[in-house]
C-alpha positions as CSV (number, residue, x, y, z in Angstrom):
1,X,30.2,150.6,116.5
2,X,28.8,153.5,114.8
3,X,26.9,155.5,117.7
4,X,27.6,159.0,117.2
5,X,27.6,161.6,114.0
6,X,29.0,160.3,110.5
7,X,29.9,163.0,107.9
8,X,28.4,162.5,104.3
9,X,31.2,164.4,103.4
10,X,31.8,166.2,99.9
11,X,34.0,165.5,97.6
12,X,35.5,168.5,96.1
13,X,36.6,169.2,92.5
14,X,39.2,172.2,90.8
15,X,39.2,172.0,87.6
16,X,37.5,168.7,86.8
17,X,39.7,166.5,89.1
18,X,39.5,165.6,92.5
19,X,40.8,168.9,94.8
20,X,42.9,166.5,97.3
21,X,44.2,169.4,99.3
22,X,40.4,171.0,100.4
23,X,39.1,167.1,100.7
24,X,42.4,166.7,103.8
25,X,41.1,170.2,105.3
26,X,37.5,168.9,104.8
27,X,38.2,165.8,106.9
28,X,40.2,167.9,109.9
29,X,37.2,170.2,110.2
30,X,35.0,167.0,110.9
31,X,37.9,165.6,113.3
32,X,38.1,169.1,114.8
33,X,34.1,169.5,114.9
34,X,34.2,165.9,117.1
35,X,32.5,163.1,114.5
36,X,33.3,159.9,115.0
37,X,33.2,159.3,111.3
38,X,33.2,160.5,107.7
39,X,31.2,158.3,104.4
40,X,33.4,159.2,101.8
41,X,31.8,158.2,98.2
42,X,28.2,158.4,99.1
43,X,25.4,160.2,97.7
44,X,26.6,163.7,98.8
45,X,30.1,163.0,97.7
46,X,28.9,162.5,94.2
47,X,29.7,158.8,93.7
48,X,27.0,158.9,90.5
49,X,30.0,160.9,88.8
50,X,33.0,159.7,89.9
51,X,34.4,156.9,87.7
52,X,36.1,153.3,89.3
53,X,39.1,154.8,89.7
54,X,38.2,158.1,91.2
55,X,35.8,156.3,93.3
56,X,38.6,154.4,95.3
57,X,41.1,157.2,94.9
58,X,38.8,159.5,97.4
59,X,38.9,156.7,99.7
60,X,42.5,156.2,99.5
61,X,42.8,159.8,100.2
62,X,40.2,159.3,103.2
63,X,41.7,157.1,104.5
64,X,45.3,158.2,104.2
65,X,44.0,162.0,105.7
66,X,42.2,160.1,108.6
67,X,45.3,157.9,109.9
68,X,42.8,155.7,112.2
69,X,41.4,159.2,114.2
70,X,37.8,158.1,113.2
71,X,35.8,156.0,111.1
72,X,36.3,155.6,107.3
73,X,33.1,154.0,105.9
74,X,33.4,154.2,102.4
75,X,30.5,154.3,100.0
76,X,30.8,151.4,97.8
77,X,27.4,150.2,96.6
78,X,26.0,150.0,93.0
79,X,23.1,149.3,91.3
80,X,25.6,146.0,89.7
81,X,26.2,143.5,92.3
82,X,29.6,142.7,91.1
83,X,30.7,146.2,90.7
84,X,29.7,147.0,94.3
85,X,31.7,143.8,95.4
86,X,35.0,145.2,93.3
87,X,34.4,148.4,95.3
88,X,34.3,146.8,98.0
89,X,37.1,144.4,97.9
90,X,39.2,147.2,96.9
91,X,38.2,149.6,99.8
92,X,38.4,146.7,102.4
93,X,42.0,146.3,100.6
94,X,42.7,150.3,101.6
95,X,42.6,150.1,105.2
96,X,38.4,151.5,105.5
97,X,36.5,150.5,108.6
98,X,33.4,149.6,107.2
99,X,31.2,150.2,103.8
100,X,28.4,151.9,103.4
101,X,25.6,149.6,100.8
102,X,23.0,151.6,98.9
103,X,20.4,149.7,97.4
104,X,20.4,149.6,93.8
105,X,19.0,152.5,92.1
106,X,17.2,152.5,88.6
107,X,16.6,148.6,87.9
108,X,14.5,148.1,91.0
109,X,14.9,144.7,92.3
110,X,12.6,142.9,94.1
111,X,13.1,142.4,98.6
112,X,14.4,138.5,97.3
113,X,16.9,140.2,94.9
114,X,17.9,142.9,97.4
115,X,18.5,140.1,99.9
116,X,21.1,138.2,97.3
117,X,22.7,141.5,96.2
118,X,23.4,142.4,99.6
119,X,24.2,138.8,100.3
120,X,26.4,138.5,98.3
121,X,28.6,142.0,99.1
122,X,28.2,140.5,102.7
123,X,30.1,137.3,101.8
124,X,32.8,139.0,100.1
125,X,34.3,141.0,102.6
126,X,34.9,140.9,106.1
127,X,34.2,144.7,106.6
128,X,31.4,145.8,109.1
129,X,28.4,146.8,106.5
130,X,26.0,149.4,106.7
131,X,22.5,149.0,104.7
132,X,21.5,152.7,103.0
133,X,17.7,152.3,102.5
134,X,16.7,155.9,100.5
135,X,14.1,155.3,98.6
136,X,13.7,158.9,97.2
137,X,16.5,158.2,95.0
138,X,16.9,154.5,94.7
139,X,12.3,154.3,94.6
140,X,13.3,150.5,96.4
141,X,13.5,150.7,100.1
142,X,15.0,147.9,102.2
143,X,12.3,146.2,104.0
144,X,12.5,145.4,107.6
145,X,12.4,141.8,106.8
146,X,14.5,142.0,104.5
147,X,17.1,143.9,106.8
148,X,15.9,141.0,109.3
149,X,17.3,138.6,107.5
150,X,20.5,140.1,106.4
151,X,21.9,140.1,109.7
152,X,20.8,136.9,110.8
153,X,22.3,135.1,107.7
154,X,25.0,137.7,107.4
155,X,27.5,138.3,110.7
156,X,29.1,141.8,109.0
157,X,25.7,143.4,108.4
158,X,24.9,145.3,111.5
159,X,23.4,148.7,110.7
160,X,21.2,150.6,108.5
161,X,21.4,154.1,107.4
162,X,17.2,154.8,107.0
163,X,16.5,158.0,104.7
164,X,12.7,157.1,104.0
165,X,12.1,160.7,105.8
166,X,9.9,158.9,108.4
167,X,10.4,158.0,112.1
168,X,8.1,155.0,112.6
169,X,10.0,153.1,110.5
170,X,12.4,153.0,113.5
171,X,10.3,151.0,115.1
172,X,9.4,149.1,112.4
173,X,12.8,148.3,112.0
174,X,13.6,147.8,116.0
175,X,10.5,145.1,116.0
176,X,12.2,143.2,113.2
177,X,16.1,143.8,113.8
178,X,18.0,141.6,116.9
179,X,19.2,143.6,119.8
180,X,22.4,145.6,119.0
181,X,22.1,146.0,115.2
182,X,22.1,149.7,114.8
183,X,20.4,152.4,113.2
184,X,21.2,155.9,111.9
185,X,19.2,158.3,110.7
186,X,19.5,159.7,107.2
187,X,18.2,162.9,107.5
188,X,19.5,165.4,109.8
189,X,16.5,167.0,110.6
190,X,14.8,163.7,111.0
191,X,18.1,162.8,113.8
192,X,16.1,163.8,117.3
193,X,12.9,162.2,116.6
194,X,14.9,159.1,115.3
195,X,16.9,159.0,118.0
196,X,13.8,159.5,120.7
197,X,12.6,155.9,119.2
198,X,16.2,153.9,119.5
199,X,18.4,155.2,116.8
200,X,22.1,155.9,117.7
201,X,23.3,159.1,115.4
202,X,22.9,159.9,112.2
203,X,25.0,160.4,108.9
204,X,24.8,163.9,108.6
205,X,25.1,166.5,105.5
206,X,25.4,169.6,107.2
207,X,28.4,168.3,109.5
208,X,30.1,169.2,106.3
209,X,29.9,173.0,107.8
210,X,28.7,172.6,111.1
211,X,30.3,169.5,112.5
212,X,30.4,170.3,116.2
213,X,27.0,171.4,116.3
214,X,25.9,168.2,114.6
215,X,28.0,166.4,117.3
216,X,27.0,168.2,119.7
217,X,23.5,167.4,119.5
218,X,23.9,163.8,118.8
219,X,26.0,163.4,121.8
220,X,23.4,164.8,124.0
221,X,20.7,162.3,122.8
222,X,23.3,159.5,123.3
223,X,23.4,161.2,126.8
224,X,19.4,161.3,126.7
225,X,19.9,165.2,127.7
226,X,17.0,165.7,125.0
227,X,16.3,169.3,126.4
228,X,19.6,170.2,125.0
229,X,19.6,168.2,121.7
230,X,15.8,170.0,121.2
231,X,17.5,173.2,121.8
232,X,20.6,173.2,119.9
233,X,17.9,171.6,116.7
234,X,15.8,174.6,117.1
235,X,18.2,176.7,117.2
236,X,19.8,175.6,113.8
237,X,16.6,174.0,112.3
238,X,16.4,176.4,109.7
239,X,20.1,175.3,108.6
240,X,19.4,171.5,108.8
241,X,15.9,171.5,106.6
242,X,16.9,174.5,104.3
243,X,20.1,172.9,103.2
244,X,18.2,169.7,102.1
245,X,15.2,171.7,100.4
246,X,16.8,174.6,98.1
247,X,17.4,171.9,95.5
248,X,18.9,168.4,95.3
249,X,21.9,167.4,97.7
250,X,24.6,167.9,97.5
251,X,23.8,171.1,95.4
252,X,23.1,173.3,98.5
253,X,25.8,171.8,100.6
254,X,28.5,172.1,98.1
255,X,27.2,176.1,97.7
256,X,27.4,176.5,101.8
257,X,31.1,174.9,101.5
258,X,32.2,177.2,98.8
259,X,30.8,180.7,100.4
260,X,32.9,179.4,103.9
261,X,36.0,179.3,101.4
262,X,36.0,175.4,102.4
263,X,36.4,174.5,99.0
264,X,35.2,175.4,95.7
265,X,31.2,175.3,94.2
266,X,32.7,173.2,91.0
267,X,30.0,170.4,90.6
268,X,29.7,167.8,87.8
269,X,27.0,167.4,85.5
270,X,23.6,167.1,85.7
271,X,24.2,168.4,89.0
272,X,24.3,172.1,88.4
273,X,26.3,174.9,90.9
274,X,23.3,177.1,92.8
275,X,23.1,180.6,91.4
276,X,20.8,183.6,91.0
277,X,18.2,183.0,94.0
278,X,19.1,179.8,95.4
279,X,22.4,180.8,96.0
280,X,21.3,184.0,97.6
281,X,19.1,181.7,99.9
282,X,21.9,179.5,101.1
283,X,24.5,183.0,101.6
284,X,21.4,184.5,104.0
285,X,21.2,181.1,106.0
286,X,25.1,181.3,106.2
287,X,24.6,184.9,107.2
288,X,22.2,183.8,109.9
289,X,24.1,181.4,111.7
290,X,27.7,183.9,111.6
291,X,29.6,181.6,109.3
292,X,30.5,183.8,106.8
């Protein structure tokens, strides 16, 4: 269900509101570019500041922009098990095609409590659900036993988004899992190497500007050409790592966007916009790779 590149797309502001007209050009860039799939809401769509209403308001207007071209799976995890099943509920309610479950950040449950929390999302909705195990932001990861039992007591769980930055942890997660239960890489420079030990794609930050080259190199694993997936990654390596190491996503992302004239670099607090050198950094990279 989910082989293939998924956007982490932005979501873009204009003066402190949600800029719906650059989120709909946003979304025909990735449909354009060839995803089969944009994660509205998540981490690099600045969920963290959006409030409740916001929050389902992007999806509506994902899902209204998409009309059923590709994949809507929204973001609608919390650190609050109730709140992420409201989200949920609500997006399923929308018209998404699956949700994307984060593990809750900040009051660091234990593999038992991360097992009910998602649990209990799980039994609340019928969608197709997709475990996000990042422990650089959420310092919990999502065991694969834990994972291992989700989707045998849960039919709807069937994938994982891993963003622990390391690749045997496919195949610590492929010993645990059951055959068919699908795993995406988190990290777009981590996507070949993932993919090498039996992912199927990746959800992807810098689809946001380079969505057929993303797609492009995805689809060539998925073809196991990995001459030409190694190829097109070292040629625009220095785009995938840089634009996850100038500062915190989706900082350097929403920068890249803005200097393309995809959308404005308004970004809400703490998150600040890149300037001075950082900004010059990501305008050089652009430079590099002829997209500005």
């Amino acid at each position: 269900m989910f082989a293939g590149t998924h956007t982490a797309i932005i979501t873009p502001f204009r003066d402190g509101k949600v800029d719906e007209e650059a989120f709909r050009q946003l979304i025909e860039k990735q449909i354009e570019g060839g995803v089969q799939g944009i994660v509205p809401v998540g981490t690099t769509g600045e969920s963290p500041t959006l409030d409740a209403d916001e929050h389902l308001e992007v999806i509506r207007m994902a899902v209204d922009a998409v009309a059923g071209r590709i994949k809507v799976i929204a973001g609608t995890g919390a650190n609050s098990t109730s709140e992420a099943i409201h989200l949920t509920e609500e997006a399923e309610a929308i018209g998404v095609d699956a949700s994307l479950q984060v593990t809750p950040y900040y009051n660091k449950p234990s593999q038992e409590g991360l097992y009910h929390h998602f649990r209990a999302v799980a039994e609340s909705t019928s969608l197709p659900i997709m475990l996000y195990s990042v422990p650089g932001r959420s310092v919990v990861e999502i065991a694969p036993e834990t994972a291992a039992r989700l989707a045998a007591d849960c039919d709807n769980v069937i994938s994982i988004k891993e963003a622990s930055g390391c690749a045997e942890r496919v195949d610590q997660l492929k010993a645990a899992l059951p055959e068919g239960f699908e795993i995406l890489s988190g990290d777009d420079p981590m996507t070949i190497e993932f993919m090498k030990r039996g992912a199927c794609g990746v959800v992807s930050v810098a689809s946001n500007i380079v969505p057929d080259k993303v797609s492009e190199l995805v689809n060539a694993m998925l073809a196991n050409d990995v001459a030409k997936a190694e190829a097109i990654q070292e040629e625009y390596f220095d785009l995938l790592s840089t634009l996850m190491s100038v500062d915190t996503n989706p900082m350097p992302i929403k920068a890249a966007a803005a200097l393309m004239g995809l959308c404005s670099n308004e970004i809400r607090l703490p998150m600040l916009q890149l300037d001075g050198e950082q900004l010059e950094q990501v305008r050089v990279l652009l430079q590099k790779y002829s997209l500005v």
